[in-house]
C-alpha positions as CSV (number, residue, x, y, z in Angstrom):
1,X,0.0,0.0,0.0
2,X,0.9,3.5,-0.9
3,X,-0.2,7.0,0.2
4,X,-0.3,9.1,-2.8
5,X,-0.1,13.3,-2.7
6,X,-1.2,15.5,-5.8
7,X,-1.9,18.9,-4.8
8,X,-2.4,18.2,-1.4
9,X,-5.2,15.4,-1.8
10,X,-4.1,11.9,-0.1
11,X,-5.0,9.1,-2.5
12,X,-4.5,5.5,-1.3
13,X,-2.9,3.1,-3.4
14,X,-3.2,-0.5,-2.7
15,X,-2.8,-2.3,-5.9
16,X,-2.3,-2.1,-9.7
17,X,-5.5,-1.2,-10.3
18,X,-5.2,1.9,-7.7
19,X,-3.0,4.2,-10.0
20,X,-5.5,4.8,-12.0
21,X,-7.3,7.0,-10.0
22,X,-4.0,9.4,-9.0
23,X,-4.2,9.3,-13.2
24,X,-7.3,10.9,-13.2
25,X,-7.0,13.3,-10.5
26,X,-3.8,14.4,-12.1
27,X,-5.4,14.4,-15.8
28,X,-7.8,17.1,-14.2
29,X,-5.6,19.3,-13.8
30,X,-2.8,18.6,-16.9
31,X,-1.8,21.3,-19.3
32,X,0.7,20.9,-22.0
33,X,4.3,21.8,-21.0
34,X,3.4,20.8,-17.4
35,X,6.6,19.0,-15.0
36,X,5.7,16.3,-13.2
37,X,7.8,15.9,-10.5
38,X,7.5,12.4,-8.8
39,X,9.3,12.1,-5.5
40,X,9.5,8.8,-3.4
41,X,12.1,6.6,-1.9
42,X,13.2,3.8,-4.2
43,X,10.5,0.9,-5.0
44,X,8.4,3.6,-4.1
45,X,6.0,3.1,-7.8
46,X,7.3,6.2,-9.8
47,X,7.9,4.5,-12.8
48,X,4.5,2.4,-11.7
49,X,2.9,5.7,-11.8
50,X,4.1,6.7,-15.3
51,X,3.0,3.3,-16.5
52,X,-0.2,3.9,-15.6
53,X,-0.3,7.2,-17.0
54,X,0.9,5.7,-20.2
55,X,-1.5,2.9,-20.5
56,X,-4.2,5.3,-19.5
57,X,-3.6,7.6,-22.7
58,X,-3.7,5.0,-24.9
59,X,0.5,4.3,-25.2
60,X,0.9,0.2,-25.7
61,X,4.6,0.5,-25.7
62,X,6.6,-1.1,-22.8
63,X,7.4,1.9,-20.4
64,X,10.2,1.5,-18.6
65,X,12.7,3.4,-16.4
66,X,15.2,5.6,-18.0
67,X,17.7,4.7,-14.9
68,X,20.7,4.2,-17.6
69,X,19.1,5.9,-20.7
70,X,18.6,9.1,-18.0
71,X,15.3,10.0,-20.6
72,X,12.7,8.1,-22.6
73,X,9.9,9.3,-25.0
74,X,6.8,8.0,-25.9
75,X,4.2,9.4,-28.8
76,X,0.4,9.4,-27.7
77,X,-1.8,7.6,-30.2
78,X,-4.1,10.1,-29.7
79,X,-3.8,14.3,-28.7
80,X,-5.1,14.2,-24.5
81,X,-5.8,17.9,-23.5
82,X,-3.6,19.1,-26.3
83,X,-0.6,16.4,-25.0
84,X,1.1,14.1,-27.9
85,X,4.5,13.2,-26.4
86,X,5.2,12.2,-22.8
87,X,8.6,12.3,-22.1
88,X,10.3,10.3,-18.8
89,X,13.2,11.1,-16.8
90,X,15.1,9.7,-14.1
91,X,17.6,12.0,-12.6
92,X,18.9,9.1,-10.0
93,X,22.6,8.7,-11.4
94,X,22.7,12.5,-12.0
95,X,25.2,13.9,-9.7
96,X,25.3,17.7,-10.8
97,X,22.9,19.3,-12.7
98,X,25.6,19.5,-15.7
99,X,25.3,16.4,-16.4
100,X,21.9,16.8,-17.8
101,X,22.4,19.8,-20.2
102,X,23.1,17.1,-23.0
103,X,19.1,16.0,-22.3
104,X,18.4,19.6,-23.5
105,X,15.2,19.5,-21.7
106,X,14.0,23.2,-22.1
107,X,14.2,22.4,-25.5
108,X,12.1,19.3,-25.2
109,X,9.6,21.2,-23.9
110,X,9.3,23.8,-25.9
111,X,7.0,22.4,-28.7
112,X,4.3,22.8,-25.6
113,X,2.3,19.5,-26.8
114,X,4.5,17.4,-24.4
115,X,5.1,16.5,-20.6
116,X,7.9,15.7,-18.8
117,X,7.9,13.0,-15.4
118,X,11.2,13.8,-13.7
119,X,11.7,10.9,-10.8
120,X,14.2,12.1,-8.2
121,X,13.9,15.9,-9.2
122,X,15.6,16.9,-5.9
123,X,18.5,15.9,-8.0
124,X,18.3,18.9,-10.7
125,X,16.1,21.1,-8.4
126,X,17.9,24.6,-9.8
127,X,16.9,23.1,-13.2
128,X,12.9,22.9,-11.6
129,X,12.8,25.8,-9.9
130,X,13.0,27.7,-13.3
131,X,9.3,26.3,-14.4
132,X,7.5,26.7,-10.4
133,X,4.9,28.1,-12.2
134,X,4.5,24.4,-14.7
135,X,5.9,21.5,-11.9
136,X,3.1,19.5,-10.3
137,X,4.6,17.7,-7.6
138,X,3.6,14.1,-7.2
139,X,4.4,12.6,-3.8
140,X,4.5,9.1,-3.2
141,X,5.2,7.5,0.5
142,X,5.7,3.8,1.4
């Protein structure tokens, strides 16, 4: 079982099936170009989360963590609230903010028909603090 926060409001988690409702409470409030910051200790279910995000908005491809890769991308079949491309990234092995430059991610976003899950954002925080007005902060406890 997790305890979800989005915004404030406490969802419950207690199985697969669960995620689906922190997917729609966090679909009502989704804009294009939005950061989703997703912060939880490890096993916590932030890629779990994304998956479920994914599956929910039609994406049949295999998501999976971009530990290694540091960023993945994924095409929506389908336009959601004006949202084609979800793009994932897991700042874990980043040690200085640097280091992700190369993932050009202001760029990513600049299209403004994507969004961007960052797991472990307290890892590029400087980097976040420049869109406060776009991050929706996902928190998920144990």
């Amino acid at each position: 079982m997790r305890t979800v926060f989005v915004q404030g409001k406490k969802i419950i988690v207690q199985d697969e099936k669960s995620w689906g409702v922190v997917v729609k409470e966090v679909k009502k409030i989704l804009l294009p170009g939005m950061i989703l910051t997703l912060q939880g200790p490890l096993g916590a279910g932030k890629t779990t989360f994304v998956q479920a995000f994914a599956k929910d908005v039609g994406i049949e491809k295999n998501i999976v963590s971009p530990t290694f890769s540091l960023m993945r991308s994924y095409i929506l079949p389908k336009r959601v609230k004006g949202i084609k491309r979800i793009i994932h990234v897991d700042a874990y092995r980043i040690e200085n903010e640097k280091d992700m430059l190369a993932l050009d991610l202001s760029e990513e976003l600049a299209d403004n028909m994507s969004i961007l899950f960052i797991e472990w954002p307290e890892n590029i925080s400087r980097w976040v603090s420049q869109y406060a007005g776009l991050v929706l902060c996902i928190e998920i406890m144990l």
